[in-house]
N, C-alpha and C positions, 0 to 999 in steps of 0.2 A: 325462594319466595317469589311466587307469580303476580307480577304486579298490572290491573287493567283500567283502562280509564285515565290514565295518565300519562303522557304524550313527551312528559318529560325525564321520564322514570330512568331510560335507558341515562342521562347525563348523570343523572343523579347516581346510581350504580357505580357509573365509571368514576366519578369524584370518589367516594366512598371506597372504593377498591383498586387503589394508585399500585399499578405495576412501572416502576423503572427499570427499563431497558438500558444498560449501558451501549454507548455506540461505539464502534471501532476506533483507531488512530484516521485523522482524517489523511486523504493521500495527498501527498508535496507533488506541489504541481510545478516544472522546472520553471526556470525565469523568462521571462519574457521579453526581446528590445524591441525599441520600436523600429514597426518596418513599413514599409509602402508597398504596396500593389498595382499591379495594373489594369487591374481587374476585377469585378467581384470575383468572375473563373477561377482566378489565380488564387485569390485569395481564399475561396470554398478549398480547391485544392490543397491549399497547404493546412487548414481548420483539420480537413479529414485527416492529413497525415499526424496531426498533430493528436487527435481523439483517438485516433486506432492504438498510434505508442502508449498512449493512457491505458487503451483498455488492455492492451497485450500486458503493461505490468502491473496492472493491480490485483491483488491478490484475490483470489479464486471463492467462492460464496458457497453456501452449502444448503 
């Protein structure tokens, strides 16, 4: 059904026709202590090493 002149049509549709998506297991993010830097440098560096190990083991998307 073509719906014109109505600007809110699109929300209304999607009300009206509720798709749930299930989402994955969320990913375990190792533990964290607290630590000090000396740096923001220092501290950007270790963020990155820490995001990379994330993305090296989470599971692969299709």
């Amino acid at each position: 059904m073509k719906i014109t002149g109505n600007y809110k049509a699109k929300c209304r549709l999607w009300a009206e026709n509720v798709r749930v998506i299930p989402e994955g297991a969320p990913m375990k993010l190792p533990h964290f202590h607290s630590r000090k830097f000396s740096s923001h440098a220092e501290m950007n560096a270790w963020k990155q090493l820490v995001l990379r190990q994330l993305a090296e083991s989470a599971p692969a998307h299709e």
